[in-house]
C-alpha positions as CSV (number, residue, x, y, z in Angstrom):
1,X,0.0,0.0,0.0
2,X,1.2,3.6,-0.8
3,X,2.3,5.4,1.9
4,X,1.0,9.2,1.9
5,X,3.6,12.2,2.2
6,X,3.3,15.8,2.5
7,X,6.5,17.7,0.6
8,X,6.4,20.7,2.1
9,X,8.4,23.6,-0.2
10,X,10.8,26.3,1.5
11,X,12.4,27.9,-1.6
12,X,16.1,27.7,-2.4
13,X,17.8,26.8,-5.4
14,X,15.4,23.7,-6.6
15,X,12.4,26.7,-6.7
16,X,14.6,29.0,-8.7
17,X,15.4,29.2,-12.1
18,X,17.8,31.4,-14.4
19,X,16.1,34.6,-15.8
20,X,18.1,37.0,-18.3
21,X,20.2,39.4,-16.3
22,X,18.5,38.9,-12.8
23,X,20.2,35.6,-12.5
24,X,18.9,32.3,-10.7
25,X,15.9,33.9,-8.3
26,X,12.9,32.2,-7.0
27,X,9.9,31.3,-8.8
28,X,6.6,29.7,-8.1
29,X,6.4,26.8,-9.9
30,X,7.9,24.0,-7.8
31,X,4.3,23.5,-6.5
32,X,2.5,23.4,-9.7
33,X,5.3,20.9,-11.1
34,X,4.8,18.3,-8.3
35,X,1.5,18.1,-8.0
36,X,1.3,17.1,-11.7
37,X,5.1,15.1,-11.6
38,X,3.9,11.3,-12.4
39,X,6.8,10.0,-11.3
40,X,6.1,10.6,-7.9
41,X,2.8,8.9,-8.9
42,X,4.0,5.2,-8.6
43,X,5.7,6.0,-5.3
44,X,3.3,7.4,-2.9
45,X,0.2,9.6,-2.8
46,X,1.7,12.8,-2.1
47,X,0.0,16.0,-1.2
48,X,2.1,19.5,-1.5
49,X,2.5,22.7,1.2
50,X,3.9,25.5,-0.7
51,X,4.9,26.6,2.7
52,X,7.5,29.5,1.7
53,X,9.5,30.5,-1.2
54,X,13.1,31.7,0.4
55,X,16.3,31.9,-0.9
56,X,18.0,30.0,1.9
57,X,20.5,32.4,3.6
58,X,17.0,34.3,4.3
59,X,16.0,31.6,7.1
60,X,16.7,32.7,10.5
61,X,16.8,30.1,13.3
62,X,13.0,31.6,14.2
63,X,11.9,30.6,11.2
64,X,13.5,27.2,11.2
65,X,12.2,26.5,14.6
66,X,8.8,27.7,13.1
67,X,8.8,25.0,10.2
68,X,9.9,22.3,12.8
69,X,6.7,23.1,14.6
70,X,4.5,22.7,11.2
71,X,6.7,19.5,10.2
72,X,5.1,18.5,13.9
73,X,1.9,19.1,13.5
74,X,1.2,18.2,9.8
75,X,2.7,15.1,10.8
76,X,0.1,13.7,12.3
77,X,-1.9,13.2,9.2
78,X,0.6,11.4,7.1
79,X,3.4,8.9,7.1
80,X,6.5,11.1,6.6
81,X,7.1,14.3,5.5
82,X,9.9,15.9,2.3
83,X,10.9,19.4,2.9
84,X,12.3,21.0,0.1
85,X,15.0,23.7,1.3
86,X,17.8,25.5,-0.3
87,X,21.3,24.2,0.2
88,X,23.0,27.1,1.8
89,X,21.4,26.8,5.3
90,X,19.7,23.5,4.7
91,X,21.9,21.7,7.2
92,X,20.9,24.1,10.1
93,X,16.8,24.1,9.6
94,X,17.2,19.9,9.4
95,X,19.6,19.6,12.9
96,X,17.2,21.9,14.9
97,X,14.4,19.8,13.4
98,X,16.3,17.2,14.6
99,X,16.7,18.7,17.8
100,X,12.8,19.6,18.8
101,X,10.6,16.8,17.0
102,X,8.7,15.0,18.9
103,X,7.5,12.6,16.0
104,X,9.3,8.9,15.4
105,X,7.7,9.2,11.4
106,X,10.1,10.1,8.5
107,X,10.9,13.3,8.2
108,X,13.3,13.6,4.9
109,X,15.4,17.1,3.9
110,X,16.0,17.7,0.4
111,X,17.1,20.3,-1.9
112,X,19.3,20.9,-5.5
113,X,22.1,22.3,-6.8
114,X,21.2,23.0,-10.0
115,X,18.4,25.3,-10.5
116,X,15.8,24.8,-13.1
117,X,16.6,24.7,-16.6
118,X,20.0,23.9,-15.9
119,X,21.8,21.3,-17.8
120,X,21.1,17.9,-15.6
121,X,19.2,19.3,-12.8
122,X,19.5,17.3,-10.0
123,X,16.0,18.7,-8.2
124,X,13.7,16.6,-9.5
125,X,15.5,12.8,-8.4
126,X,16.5,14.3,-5.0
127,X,12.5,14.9,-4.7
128,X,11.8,11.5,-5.6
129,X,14.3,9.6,-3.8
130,X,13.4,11.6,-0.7
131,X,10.2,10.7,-0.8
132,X,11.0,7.2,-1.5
133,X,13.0,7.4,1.6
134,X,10.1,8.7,3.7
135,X,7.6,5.9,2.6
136,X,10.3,3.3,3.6
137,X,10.0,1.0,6.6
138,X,13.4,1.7,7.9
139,X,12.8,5.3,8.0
140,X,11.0,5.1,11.1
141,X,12.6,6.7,14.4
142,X,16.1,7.5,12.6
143,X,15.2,11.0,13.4
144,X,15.9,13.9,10.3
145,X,17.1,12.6,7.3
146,X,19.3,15.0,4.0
147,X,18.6,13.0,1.1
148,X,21.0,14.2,-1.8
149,X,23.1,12.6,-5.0
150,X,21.2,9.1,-3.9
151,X,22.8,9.1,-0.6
152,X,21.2,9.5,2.6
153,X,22.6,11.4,5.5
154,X,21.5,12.3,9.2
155,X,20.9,15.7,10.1
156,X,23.4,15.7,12.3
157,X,26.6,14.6,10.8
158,X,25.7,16.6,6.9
159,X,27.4,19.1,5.6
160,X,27.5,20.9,2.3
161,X,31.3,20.7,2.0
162,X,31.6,22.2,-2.0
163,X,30.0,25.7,-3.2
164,X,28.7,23.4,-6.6
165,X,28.7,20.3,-6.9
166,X,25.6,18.0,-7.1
167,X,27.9,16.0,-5.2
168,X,27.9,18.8,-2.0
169,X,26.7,17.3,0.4
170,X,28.6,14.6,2.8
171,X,29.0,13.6,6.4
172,X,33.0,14.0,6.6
173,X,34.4,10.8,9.7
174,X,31.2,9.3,9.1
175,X,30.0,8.8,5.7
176,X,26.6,8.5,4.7
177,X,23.8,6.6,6.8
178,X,22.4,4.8,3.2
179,X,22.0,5.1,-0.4
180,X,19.2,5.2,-2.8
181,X,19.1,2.6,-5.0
182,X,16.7,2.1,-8.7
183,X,15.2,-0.9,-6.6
184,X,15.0,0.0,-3.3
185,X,16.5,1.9,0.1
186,X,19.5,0.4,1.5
187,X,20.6,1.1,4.8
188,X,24.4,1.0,5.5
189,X,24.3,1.2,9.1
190,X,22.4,2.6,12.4
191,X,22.5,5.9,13.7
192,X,23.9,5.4,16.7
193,X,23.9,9.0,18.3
194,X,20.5,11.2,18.8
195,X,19.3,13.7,20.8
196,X,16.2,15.6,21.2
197,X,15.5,19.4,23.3
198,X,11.9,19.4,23.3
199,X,10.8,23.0,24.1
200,X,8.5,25.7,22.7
201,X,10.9,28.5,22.4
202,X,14.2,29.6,21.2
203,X,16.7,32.3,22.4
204,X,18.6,32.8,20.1
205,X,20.7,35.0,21.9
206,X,24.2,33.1,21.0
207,X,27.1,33.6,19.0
208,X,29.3,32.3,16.8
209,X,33.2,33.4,16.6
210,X,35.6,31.4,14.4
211,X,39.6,31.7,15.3
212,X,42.2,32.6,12.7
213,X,45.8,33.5,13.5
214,X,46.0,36.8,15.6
215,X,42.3,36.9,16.8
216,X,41.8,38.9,20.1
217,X,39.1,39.3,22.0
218,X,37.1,42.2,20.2
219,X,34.5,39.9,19.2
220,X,33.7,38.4,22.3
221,X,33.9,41.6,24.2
222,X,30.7,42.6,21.8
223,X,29.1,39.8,22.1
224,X,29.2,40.0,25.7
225,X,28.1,43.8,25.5
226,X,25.4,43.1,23.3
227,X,23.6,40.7,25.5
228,X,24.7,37.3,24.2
229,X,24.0,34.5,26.9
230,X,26.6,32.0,25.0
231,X,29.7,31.8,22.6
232,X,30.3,29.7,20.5
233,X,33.9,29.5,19.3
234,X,35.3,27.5,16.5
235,X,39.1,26.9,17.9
236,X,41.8,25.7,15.9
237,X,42.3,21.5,16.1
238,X,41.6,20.2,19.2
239,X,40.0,22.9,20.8
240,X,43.1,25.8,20.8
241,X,43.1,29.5,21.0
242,X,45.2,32.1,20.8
243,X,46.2,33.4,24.2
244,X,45.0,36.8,23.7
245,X,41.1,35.9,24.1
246,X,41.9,34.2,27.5
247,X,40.9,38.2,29.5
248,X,37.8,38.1,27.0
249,X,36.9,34.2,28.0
250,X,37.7,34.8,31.6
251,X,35.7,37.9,31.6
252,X,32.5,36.7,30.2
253,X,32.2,33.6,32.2
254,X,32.4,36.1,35.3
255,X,29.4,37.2,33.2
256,X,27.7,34.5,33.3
257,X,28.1,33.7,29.4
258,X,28.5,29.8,28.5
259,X,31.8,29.5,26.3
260,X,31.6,26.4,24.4
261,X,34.7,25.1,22.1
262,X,34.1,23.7,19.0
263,X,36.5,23.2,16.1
264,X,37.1,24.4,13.2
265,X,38.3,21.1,11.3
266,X,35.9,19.0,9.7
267,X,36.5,16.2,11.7
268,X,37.4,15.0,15.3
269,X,36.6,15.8,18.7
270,X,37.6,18.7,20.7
271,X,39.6,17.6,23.8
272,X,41.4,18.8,26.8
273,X,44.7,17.8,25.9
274,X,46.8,20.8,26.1
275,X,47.5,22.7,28.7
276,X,49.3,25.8,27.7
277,X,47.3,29.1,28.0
278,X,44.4,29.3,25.7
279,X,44.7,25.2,25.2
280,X,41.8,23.0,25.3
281,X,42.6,21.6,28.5
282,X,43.1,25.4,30.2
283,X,40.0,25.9,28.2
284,X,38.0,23.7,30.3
285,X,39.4,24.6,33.4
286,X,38.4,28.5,33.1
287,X,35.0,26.9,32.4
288,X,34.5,26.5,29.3
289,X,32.7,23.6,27.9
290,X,34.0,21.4,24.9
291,X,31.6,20.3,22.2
292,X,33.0,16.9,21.6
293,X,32.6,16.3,17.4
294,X,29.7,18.5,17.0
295,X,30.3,21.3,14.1
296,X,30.0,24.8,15.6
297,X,26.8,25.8,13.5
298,X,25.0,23.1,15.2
299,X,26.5,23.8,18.6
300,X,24.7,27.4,17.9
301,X,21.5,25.8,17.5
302,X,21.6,23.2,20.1
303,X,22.1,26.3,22.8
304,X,19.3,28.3,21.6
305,X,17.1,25.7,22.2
306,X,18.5,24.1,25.2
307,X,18.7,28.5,26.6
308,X,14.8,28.8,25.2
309,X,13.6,25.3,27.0
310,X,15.7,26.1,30.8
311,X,16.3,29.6,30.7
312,X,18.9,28.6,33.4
313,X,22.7,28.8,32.4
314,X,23.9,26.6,34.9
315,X,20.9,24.2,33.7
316,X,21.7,24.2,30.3
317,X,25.4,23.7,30.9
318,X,24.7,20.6,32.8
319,X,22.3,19.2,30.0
320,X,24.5,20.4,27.4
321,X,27.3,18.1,28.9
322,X,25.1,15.1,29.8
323,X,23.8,15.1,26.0
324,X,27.5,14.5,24.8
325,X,28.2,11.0,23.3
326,X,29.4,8.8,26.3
327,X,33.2,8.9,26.4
């Protein structure tokens, strides 16, 4: 029996299309296209949302928190759910999906590369095999799914590692959860980490700072001033920083601002291995809290909602440190 799926649209490159001088922009024919797309007709009964019509780095984490709570609610009347998003933020709005549903259904993010009328548009098979994904058995209770290029990712390890490339989209140290295949969905392995932050808010009072060679501590002196409640900072390799942020760190955990370390590598874990000044290890012993593997846009989001559901630093620290993979 044909399962039924709502593909709820969000703009982005696979609603866009090239127009004379203006360049790729959005258009409004995505919805018009599916609902009379008869491939999708063998596959399941599919019913469309034309929910918004963004150019991805539009979203705000607001808004992504907003579509979680629709994916939530429309839920409930079908078997999975495809959102179509652009690439450029894509792999935020899916993690803090991620983060705050409470459904165990499929919930599937796609998007393209190529926008249409472009030579090989990759759009319209990402749609399908997304929603092929979503109908399947094994779907269930994986938590948020990226399908792209016939692979299938979690939410949590994707990234859109090239600018281009239908290819964009992989899960560097982990590789992809699954492929899909002209037959059928094959499933490589489990997904062995998940974690969910049920709450009804955000605060998306947090930052994001990424180190380079001679950073000080200007930026996290205005974040600080401005009312931020956490900093995230992407250090160099294991969690390292230049010694002249340590008076800025110090200083706004006496304000009571969380400082979590992430990295800025692709892979690996954050660790408190070195103890020179500004080294992870000294890191965590001014009280700063390291991230473990988690990318630092993620960390970002994972704070607002863990701030919006406790609204209590020293609560949120402690959940934010009993949520990290078991050592």
């Amino acid at each position: 029996m044909k399962k039924n799926i709502l593909i709820i649209l969000t703009g982005g490159t696979i609603s866009m299309k090239s127009v004379g001088n203006l360049g790729v922009v959005p258009t409004s024919e995505l919805a018009d296209f599916l609902k009379q797309f008869p491939q999708l007709e063998g596959v399941a009964n599919v019913e469309v949302l034309d929910y918004l019509n963004l150019p991805s780095p539009y979203m705000t984490p607001q808004m992504m928190f907003e579509l979680a709570k629709t994916i939530d609610n429309k839920i409930l009347s079908y078997d999975g759910v495809v959102v179509t998003h652009g690439t450029d933020t894509l792999e935020e709005s899916a993690f803090l999906a991620d983060l705050v549903l409470t459904t165990r259904k499929p919930v599937v993010f796609t998007a393209a590369m190529r926008s249409g009328g472009d030579l090989g548009l990759d759009g319209p098979r990402n749609i399908i095999g997304s929603v092929r994904v979503a109908s399947h058995h094994e779907s269930i209770d994986k938590g948020v799914l990226v399908v792209m290029n016939d692979e299938i990712h979690t939410a949590r390890d994707v990234t859109k590692s090239d600018t281009g490339k239908v290819d964009a989209f992989a899960s560097p140290g982990f590789g992809a959860l699954g492929i899909v295949d002209p037959d059928t969905i094959v499933y490589h392995r489990a997904t062995l980490y998940r974690e969910n932050v049920w709450t009804e808010t955000l605060d998306t009072r947090v930052d994001l700072i990424k180190a380079v060679a001679g950073l000080d501590g200007k930026y996290i002196d205005c974040s600080v001033a401005n009312g931020s409640r956490a900093i995230v900072i992407e250090a160099f390799g294991r969690g390292n920083l230049p010694k002249e942020l340590l008076p800025s760190i110090e200083n706004a955990i006496k304000e009571g601002v969380i400082i979590v370390i992430a990295s800025r590598s692709k892979t690996g874990r954050v660790l408190p291995e070195y103890g020179y000044d500004g080294g992870g290890k000294h890191l965590q012993d001014l009280g700063a809290i390291l991230a473990g593997d988690l990318q630092g846009v993620k960390v970002r989001l994972k704070l607002m909602a863990l701030l919006g559901k406790y609204d209590n630093i020293e609560l949120v620290k402690r959940f934010f440190l009993q949520s990290m993979p078991a050592e």
